[in-house]
N, C-alpha and C positions, 0 to 999 in steps of 0.2 A: 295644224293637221285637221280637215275635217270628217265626220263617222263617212261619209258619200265615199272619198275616194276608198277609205278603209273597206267600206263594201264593196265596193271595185274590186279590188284587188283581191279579196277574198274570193268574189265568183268566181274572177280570171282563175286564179289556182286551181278550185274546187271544177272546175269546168276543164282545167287543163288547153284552154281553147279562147281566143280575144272574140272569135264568130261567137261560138257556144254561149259565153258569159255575155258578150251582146244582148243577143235574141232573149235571156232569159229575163236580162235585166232592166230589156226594153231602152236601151240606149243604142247612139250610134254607137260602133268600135272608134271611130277616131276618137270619140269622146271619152271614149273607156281608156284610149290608148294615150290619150292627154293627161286622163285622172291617175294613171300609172306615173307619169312621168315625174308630174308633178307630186308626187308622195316621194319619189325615189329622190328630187332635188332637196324637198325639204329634210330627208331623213340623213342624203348626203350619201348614199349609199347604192348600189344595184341591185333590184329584190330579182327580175327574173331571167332568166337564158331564154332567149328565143328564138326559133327557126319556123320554117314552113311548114313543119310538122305537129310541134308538141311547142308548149311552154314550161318550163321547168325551173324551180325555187332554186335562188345562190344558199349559201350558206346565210348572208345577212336577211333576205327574204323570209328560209324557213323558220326565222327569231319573232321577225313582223308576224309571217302570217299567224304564228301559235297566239301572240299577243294579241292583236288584230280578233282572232277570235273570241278571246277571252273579255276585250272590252268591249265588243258588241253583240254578245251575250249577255251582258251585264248588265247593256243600257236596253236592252229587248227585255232583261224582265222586271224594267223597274213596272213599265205598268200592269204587269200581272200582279206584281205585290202590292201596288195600289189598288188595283181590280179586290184582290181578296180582302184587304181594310173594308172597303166598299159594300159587296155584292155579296162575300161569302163563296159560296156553292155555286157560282154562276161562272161562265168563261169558257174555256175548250179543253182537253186531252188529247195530248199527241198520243201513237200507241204502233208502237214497230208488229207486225204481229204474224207469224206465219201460216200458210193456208188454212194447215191443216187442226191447226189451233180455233183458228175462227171457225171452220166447218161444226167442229166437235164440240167445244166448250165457250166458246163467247157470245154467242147469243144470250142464251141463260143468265150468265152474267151481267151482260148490258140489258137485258131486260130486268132485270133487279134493280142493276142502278137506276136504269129512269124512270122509273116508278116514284122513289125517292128523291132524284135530283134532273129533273126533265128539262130545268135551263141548263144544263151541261151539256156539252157538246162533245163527241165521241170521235176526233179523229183519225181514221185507221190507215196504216200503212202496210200493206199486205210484202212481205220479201221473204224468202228461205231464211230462218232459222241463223245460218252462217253469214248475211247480212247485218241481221235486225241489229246486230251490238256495237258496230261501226255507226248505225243510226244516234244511236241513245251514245255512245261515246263523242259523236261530235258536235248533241245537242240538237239534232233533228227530230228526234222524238222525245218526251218525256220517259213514258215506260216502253219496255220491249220484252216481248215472250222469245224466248229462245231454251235450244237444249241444252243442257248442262253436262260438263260442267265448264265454265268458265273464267274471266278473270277478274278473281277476288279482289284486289288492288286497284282495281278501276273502277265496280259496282259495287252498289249492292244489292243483295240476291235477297227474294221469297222465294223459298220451294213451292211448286205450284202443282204437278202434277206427277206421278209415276205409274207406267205403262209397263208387259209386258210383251214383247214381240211374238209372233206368232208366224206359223208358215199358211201362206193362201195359196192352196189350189184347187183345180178344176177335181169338180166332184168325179168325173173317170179318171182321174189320172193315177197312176201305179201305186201313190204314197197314200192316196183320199181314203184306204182303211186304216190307216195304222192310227196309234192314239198318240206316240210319240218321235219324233223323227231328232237323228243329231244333222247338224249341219254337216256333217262327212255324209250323210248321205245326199246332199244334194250339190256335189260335187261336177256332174256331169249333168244338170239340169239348164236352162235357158233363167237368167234372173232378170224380171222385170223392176227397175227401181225410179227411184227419184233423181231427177237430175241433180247435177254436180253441186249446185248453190244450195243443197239442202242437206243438213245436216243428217236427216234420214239415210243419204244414200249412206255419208261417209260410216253412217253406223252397222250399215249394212258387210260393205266392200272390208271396211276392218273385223268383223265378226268370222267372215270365211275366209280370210287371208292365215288370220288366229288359229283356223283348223285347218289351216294345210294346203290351201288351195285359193285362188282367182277366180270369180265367178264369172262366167258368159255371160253378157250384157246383151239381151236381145232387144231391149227398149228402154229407153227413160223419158220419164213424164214428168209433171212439175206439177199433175191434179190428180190427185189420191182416187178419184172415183174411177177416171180413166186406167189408172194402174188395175184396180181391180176389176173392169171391164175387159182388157187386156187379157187378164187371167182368166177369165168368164169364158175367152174366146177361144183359149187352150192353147196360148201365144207363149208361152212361161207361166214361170213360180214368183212368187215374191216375199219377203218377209216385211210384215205392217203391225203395228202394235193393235192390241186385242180390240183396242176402242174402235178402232176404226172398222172392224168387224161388225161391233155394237149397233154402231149406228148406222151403217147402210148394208144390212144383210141380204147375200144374193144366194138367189136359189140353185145357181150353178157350182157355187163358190164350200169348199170346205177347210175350215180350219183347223191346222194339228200343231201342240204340244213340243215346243223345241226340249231338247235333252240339256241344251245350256241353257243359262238363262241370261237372256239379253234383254236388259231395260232402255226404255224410252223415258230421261227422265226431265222436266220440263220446268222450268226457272222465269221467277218475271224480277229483271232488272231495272234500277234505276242508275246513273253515274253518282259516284262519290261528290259528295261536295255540293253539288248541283242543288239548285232551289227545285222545288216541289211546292207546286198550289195546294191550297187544302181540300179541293176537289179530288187533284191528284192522288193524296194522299188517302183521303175516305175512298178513291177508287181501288186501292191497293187494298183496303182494309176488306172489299168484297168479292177478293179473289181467295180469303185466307179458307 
C-alpha cells in the first residue's frame, strides 16, 4: 500500500469529486481513478459508490478513510517534530480564525508574537466561527478561534474572550434615546445580521426566538463593517458585541443597553490528542 494512493483517496472523499480531487491534486483523473482501484484490490474490498453526480464512502471505505487520515497525519508531522529538535521557534502556524476576531483582536497579538519569534510564520484561515472547528477537527489547522461553547471531547479549550452584545442603531431612530432596551421591544424592527455560517447570527436568531418572537431579516452580511454601515443607512437594527462598537465608532450609529444579557463568548481550540509545535504552543501562551 503506498501513502500516494492513500492521498488519492483521501482528496477523492474530501473533494467528493474524481474532477475536483484531480485539479487540486494536480493529477490526471484517470490516474486518480487508477490509484483508487488499485488500493481497493489490494485492501480486497469497495471503498467508494459512484455515480455522475457525487462519490460516496461504503461502509469498508469510511474505515480506510478515518485510518487513511490518521496515518498521513502522522507521517506529515514527523518532520515538524524533527523541524522543532532542530530550529526550535522556527516553522509555520496554521490558525482557523473568524473575521471578526482578526479585525478586533489579532493584530495585537501577532504583532507581539513577531517581535519575539519573526522566523514563525502566521498562517491564517479566515471562516465563520461555525466552520473553524471542523477545520482543527480534521487537522487543517493547528488552532482555531471560535465561539463557544463547544465540543469538550474533541478539544481542548482556552477561554479567550467575553463580550457583551449590544443594540446598534441609527442615531434618529425611535429607540436612539433610551439607555436601555429589552429585545421584546424589537420585535417589529427590520434585523440586519451575519450570514448563516457565523456563529454571530445563530446567536442572534436564538436570542429573540427566547423572547417570543422571529426576527425580520432585512439583510445579511458576512463583514461586520458593512453590517454597521447598513445601519448607518437606516436599513435596520442589529445586535453586535460592544467591541465592535469600540473599534470602528460611527458617527451615525448609537449604542443602547440590552435588558438581557447576551454574551459573545470566544474560545481558541486545539484537537485532543493532536501534536503541537512548540511554536504553536508559545503561541497559545500569547493569547492568555
Amino acid at each position: 500500500m503506498e501513502l500516494r494512493d492513500l492521498r488519492n483517496f483521501i482528496a477523492v472523499v474530501q473533494s467528493s469529486s474524481y474532477t475536483k480531487a484531480a485539479h487540486q491534486s494536480f493529477v490526471s483523473q484517470p490516474s486518480l481513478s487508477k490509484s483508487i482501484k488499485k488500493l481497493e484490490e489490494e485492501l480486497n474490498v469497495k471503498l467508494l459508490e459512484r455515480s455522475t453526480r457525487f462519490v460516496r464512502l461504503t461502509d469498508a471505505g469510511r474505515i480506510v478513510f478515518d485510518q487513511a487520515k490518521k496515518a498521513v497525519l502522522a507521517l506529515d508531522e514527523m518532520p515538524v517534530l524533527l523541524n522543532d529538535l532542530k530550529q526550535m521557534h522556527t516553522g509555520s502556524i496554521s490558525i482557523g480564525i473568524p473575521p471578526l476576531v482578526s479585525l478586533l483582536f489579532f493584530p495585537a497579538i501577532a504583532r507581539k508574537f513577531h517581535e519575539k519569534y519573526p522566523k514563525v510564520k502566521l498562517d491564517l484561515t479566515e471562516r465563520g466561527a461555525k466552520l473553524i472547528w471542523e477545520l482543527v477537527d480534521n487537522g487543517d489547522v493547528n488552532i482555531g478561534f471560535i465561539v463557544l461553547p463547544t465540543n469538550e471531547s474533541l478539544f481542548d479549550i482556552q477561554p479567550f474572550i467575553e463580550d457583551e452584545f449590544v443594540l446598534f442603531v441609527h442615531k434618529e431612530h425611535p429607540l436612539a434615546s433610551c439607555d436601555v432596551v429589552s429585545l421584546e421591544q424589537l420585535k417589529e424592527e427590520q434585523f440586519i445580521v451575519f450570514s448563516d455560517e457565523y456563529s454571530l447570527h445563530d446567536v442572534v436568531i436564538q436570542a429573540c426566538t427566547k423572547a417570543g418572537f422571529i426576527p425580520t431579516i432585512a439583510y445579511k452580511s458576512s463583514q461586520g463593517d458593512l453590517i454597521v454601515e447598513l445601519v448607518a443607512s437606516r436599513l435596520g437594527i442589529t445586535l453586535l458585541p460592544r467591541s465592535i462598537y469600540e473599534k470602528q465608532k460611527h458617527e451615525d450609529i448609537r449604542i443602547i443597553e440590552l435588558q438581557e444579557q447576551l454574551l459573545w463568548r470566544l474560545g481558541i481550540i486545539t484537537k485532543k490528542g493532536a501534536y503541537l509545535s512548540v511554536a504553536a504552543k508559545e503561541f497559545l501562551s500569547f493569547t492568555n
